[in-house]
VEXFIKE-149499 format. One record per residue (C-alpha): residue in three letters; x, y, z; residue number from 1. Coordinates in Angstrom, 1 decimal. Example, Ala and Ser with C-alpha at 12.3 -4.5 7.8 and 13.67 -1.06 7.14 Angstrom:
2
[r ALA; [12.3; -4.5; 7.8]; 1]
[r SER; [13.7; -1.1; 7.1]; 2]
***
This chain:
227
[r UNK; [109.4; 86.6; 65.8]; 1]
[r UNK; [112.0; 88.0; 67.8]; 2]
[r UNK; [111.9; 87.9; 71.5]; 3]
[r UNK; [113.4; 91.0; 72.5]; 4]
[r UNK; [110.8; 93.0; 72.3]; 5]
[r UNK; [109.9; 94.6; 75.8]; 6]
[r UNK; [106.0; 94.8; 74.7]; 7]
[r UNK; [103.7; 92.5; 72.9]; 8]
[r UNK; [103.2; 93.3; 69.5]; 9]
[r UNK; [99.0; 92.8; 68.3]; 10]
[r UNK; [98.5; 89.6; 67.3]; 11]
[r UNK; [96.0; 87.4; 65.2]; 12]
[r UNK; [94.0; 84.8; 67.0]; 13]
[r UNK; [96.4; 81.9; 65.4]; 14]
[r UNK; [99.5; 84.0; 65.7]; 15]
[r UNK; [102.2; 82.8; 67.9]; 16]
[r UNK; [103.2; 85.6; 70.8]; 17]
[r UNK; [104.3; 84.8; 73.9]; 18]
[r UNK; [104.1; 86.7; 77.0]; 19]
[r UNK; [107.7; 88.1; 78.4]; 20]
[r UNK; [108.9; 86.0; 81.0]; 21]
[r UNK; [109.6; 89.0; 83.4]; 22]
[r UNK; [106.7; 89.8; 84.9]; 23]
[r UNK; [106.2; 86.4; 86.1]; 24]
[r UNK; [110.0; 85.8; 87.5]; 25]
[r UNK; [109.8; 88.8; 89.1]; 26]
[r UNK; [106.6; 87.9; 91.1]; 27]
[r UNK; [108.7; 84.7; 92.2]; 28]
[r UNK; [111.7; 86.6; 93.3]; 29]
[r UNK; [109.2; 89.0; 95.5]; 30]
[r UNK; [107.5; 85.5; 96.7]; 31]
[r UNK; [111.4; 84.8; 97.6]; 32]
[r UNK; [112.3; 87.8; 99.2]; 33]
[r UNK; [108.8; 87.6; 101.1]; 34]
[r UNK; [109.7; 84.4; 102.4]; 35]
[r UNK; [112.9; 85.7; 104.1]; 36]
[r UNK; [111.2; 88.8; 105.6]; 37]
[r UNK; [109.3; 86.5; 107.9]; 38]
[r UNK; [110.0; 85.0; 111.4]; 39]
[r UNK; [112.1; 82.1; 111.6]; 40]
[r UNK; [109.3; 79.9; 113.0]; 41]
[r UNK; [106.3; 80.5; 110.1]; 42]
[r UNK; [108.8; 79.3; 108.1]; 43]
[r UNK; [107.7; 75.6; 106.1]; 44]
[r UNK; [112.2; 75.2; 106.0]; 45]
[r UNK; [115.0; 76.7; 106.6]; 46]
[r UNK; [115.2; 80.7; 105.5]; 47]
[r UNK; [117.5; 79.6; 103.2]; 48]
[r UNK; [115.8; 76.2; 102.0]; 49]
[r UNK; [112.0; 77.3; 100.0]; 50]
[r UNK; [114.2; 80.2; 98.3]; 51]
[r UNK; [116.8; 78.3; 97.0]; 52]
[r UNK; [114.4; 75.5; 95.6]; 53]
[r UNK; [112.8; 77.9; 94.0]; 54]
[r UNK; [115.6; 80.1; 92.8]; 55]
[r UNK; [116.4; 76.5; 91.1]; 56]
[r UNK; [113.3; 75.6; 89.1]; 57]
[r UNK; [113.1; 79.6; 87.9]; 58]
[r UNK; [116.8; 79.2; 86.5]; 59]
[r UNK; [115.2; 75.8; 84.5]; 60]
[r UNK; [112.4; 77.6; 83.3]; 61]
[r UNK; [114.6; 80.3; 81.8]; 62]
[r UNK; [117.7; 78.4; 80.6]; 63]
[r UNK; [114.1; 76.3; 78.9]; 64]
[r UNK; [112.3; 79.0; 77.7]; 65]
[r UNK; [114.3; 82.2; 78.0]; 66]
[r UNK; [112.5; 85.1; 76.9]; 67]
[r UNK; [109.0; 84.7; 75.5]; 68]
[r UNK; [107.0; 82.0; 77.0]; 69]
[r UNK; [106.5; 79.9; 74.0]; 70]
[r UNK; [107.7; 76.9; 74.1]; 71]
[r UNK; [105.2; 73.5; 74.7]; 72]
[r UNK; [107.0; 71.1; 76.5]; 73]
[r UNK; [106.0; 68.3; 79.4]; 74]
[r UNK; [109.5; 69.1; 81.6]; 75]
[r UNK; [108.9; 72.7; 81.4]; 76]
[r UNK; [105.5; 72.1; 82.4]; 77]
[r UNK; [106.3; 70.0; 85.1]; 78]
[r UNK; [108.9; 72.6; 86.5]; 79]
[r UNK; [106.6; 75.3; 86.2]; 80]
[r UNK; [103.8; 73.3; 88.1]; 81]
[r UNK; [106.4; 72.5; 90.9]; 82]
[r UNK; [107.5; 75.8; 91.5]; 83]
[r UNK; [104.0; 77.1; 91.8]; 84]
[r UNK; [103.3; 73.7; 94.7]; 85]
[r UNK; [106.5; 75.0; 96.2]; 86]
[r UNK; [105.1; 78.5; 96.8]; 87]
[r UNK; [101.8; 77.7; 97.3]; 88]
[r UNK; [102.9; 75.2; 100.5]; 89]
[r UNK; [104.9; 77.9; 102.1]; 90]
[r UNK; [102.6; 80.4; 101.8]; 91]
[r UNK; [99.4; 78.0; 103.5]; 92]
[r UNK; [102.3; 76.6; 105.8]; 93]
[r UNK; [103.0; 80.3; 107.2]; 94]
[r UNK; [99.4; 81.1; 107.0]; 95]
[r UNK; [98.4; 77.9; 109.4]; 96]
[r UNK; [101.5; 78.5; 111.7]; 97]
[r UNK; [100.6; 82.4; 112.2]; 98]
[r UNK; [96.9; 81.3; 112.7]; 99]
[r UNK; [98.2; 79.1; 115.7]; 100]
[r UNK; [100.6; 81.7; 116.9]; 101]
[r UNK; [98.2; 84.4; 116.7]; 102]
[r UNK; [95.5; 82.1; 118.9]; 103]
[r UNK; [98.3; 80.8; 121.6]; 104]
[r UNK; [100.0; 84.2; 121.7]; 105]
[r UNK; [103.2; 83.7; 119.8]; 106]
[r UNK; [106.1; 86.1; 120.3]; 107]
[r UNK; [105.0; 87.9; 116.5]; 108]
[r UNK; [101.5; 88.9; 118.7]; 109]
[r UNK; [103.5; 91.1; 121.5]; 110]
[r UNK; [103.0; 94.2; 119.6]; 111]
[r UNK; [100.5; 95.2; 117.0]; 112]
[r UNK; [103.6; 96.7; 114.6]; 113]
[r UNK; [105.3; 93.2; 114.3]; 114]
[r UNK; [101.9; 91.6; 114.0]; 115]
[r UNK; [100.8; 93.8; 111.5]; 116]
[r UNK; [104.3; 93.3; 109.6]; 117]
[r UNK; [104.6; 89.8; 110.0]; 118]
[r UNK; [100.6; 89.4; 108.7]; 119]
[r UNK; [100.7; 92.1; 105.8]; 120]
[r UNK; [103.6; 89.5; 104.9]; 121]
[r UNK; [102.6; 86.5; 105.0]; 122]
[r UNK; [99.0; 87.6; 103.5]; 123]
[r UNK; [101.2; 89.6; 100.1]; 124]
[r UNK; [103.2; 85.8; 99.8]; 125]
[r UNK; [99.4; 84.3; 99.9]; 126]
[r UNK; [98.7; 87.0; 96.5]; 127]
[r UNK; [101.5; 86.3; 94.5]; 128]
[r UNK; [101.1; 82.6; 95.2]; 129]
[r UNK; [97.5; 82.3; 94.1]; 130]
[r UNK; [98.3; 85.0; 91.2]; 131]
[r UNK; [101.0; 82.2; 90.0]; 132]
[r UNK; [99.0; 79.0; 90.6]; 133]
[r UNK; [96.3; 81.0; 88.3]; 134]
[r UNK; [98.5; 81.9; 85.9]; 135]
[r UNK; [100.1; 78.5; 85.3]; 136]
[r UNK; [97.1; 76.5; 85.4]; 137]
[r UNK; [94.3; 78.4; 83.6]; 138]
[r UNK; [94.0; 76.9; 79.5]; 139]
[r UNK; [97.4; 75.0; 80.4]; 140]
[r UNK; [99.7; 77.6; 81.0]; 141]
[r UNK; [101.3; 80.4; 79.6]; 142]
[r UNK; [102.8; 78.5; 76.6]; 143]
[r UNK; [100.2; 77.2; 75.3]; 144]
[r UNK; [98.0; 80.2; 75.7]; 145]
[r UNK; [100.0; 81.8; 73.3]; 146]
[r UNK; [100.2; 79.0; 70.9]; 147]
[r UNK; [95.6; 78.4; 71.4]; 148]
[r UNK; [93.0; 79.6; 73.3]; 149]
[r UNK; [90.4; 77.4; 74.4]; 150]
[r UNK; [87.2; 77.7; 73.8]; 151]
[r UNK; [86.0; 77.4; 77.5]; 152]
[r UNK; [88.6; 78.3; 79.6]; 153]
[r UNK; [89.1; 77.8; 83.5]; 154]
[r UNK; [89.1; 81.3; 84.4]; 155]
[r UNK; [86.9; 83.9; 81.9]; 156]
[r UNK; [88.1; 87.5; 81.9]; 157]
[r UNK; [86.1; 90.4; 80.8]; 158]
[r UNK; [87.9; 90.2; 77.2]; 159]
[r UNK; [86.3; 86.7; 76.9]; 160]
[r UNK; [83.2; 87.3; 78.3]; 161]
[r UNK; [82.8; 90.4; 76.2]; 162]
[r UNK; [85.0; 89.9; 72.8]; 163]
[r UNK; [84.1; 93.0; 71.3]; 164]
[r UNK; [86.1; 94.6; 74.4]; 165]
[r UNK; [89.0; 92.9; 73.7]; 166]
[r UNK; [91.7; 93.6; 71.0]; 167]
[r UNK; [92.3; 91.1; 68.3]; 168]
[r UNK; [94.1; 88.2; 69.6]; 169]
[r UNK; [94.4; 89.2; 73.1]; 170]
[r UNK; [95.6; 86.5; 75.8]; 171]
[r UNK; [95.3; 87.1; 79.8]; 172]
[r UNK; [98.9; 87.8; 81.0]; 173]
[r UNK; [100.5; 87.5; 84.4]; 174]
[r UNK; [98.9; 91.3; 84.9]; 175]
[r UNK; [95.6; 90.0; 84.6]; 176]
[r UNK; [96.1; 87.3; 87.1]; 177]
[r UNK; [97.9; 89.2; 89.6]; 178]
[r UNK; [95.1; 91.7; 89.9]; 179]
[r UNK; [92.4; 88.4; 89.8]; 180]
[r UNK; [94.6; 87.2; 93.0]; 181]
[r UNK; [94.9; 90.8; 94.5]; 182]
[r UNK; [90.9; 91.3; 94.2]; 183]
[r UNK; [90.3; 87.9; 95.6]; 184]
[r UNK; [91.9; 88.1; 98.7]; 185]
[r UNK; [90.8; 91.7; 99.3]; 186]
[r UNK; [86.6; 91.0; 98.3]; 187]
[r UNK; [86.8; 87.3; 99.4]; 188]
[r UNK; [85.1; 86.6; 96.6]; 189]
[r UNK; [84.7; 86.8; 92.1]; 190]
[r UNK; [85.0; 90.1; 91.0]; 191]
[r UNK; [85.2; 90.8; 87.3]; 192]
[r UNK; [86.9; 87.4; 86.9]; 193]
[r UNK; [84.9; 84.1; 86.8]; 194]
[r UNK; [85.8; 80.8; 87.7]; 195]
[r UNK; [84.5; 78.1; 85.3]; 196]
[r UNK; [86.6; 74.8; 86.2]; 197]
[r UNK; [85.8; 73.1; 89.1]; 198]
[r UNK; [89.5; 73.4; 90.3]; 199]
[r UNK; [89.3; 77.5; 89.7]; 200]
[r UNK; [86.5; 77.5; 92.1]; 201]
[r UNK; [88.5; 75.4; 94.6]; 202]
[r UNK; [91.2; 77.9; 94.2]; 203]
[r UNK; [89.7; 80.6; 94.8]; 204]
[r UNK; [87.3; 79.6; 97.1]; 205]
[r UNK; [90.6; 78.5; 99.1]; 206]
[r UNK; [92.0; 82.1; 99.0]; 207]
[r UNK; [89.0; 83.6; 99.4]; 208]
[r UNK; [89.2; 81.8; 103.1]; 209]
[r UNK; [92.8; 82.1; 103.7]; 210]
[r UNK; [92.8; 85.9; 103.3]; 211]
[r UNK; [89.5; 86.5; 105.4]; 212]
[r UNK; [91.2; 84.3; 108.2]; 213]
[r UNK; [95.0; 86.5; 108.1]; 214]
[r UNK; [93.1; 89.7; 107.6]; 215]
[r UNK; [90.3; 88.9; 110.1]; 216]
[r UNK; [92.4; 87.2; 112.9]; 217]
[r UNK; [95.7; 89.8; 112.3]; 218]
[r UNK; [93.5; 93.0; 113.1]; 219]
[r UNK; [91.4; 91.4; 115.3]; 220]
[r UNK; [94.4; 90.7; 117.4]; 221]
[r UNK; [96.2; 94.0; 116.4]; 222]
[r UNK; [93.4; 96.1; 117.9]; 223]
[r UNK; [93.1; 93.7; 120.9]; 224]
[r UNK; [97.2; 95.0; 121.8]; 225]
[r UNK; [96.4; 98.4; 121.3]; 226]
[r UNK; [93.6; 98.2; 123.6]; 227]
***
C-alpha cells in the first residue's frame, strides 16, 4: 500500500494501515518549541540541550519508518520510548521547578501576565507529553497497532467499548490520544476514555495531579498579584 496518501484509507481488521507519521512529529516539534518559550531556569538543560535530543531521536524515527508507521522493530521502539522519557522529564522537571518558584516567589510570579504565560506553557508541554507517552505505549505502539489489535487493550476508547460505533478496522490515532491527554488534564480525571492497565491508571492518575497542581497553584497565585 502506498504511503503517500494524506488520509487513511478503510481498512479490514487484519489489514495493514499505518497511521501518517505527521501528526505525531508535529506534536514533538510543538513540545520543542514549548520548551524554548519557557524561562531559562524551569528548564531540565540548556534551551538548546532537551530540543536538540529530541530533534535527534524524531530524525531516527523517520529516516526508520518514514511515512506510515508500520514497521515492527525493537530499535525503533526503543527510540520511540526514549523520546517520549525525554519529554515526559522536562515537562514534570518544569512543572516541579515552577511549583517551587511559584511558592518561594520566583521572578516568573512578579506579574500575573508572565505567570499566566509561563504556566499556560509549561501545563500545554505537560498535554502533548502525556498525549505521546499514551500514544506510544497503549497495545505496543503505533506500529503494531496497525499490524493487530489486542484484545484487551491498555486504554479502551468509545470504538472499543462500543464496536458497533466504530468503522470496520478502525485503530485509535494520535487524534484520539491528544484529545484523551487534553480532557485529562482539564477534568482531572477519565472521561470517555478508560484506563485498563495498571500503568494507564498510573499515567493518568499522574497527570490528573500534575495539571490540578499548575492550574490550581498558577491562578491561585495570579489572582493573589492582581489583588
Amino acid at each position: 500500500m502506498s504511503r503517500e496518501h494524506a488520509t487513511d484509507p478503510p481498512a479490514g481488521p487484519d489489514e495493514v494501515v499505518g497511521e501518517a507519521r505527521w501528526p505525531m512529529a508535529t506534536a514533538v516539534v510543538a513540545a520543542m518549541t514549548l520548551t524554548l518559550l519557557l524561562p531559562d531556569d524551569l528548564r531540565l538543560a540548556p534551551a538548546w540541550v532537551l530540543p536538540s535530543v529530541e530533534g535527534l531521536l524524531l530524525l531516527a524515527l523517520i529516516a526508520g519508518d518514514p511515512g506510515r508507521i508500520d514497521r515492527r522493530s525493537t530499535v525503533l521502539r526503543a527510540v520511540s520510548i526514549a523520546l517520549v522519557g525525554v519529554l515526559a522529564l522536562g515537562a514534570v522537571w518544569s512543572t516541579v521547578q515552577l511549583t517551587d518558584d511559584i511558592i518561594h516567589g520566583g521572578k516568573e510570579t512578579a506579574s500575573a501576565a508572565s505567570l499566566l504565560q509561563t504556566g499556560g506553557t509549561v501545563w500545554a508541554g505537560t498535554v502533548l507529553a502525556f498525549a505521546l507517552l499514551y500514544f506510544e505505549l497503549d497495545s505496543g505502539g503505533a506500529a503494531a497497532r496497525a499490524h493487530r489489535m489486542p484484545a484487551t487493550p491498555a486504554l479502551a476508547f468509545p470504538q472499543q467499548l462500543s464496536p458497533e460505533l466504530a468503522a470496520p478496522g478502525w485503530r485509535p490515532r494520535f487524534v484520539d490520544y491528544f484529545y484523551l491527554g487534553l480532557t485529562n488534564a482539564t477534568a482531572f480525571s477519565p472521561t470517555d476514555v478508560m484506563p485498563l492497565a495498571p500503568w494507564a491508571k498510573m499515567a493518568m492518575a499522574v497527570q490528573s495531579l500534575v495539571s490540578l497542581l499548575i492550574l490550581g497553584l498558577v491562578v491561585a497565585r495570579a489572582v493573589n498579584v492582581l489583588t
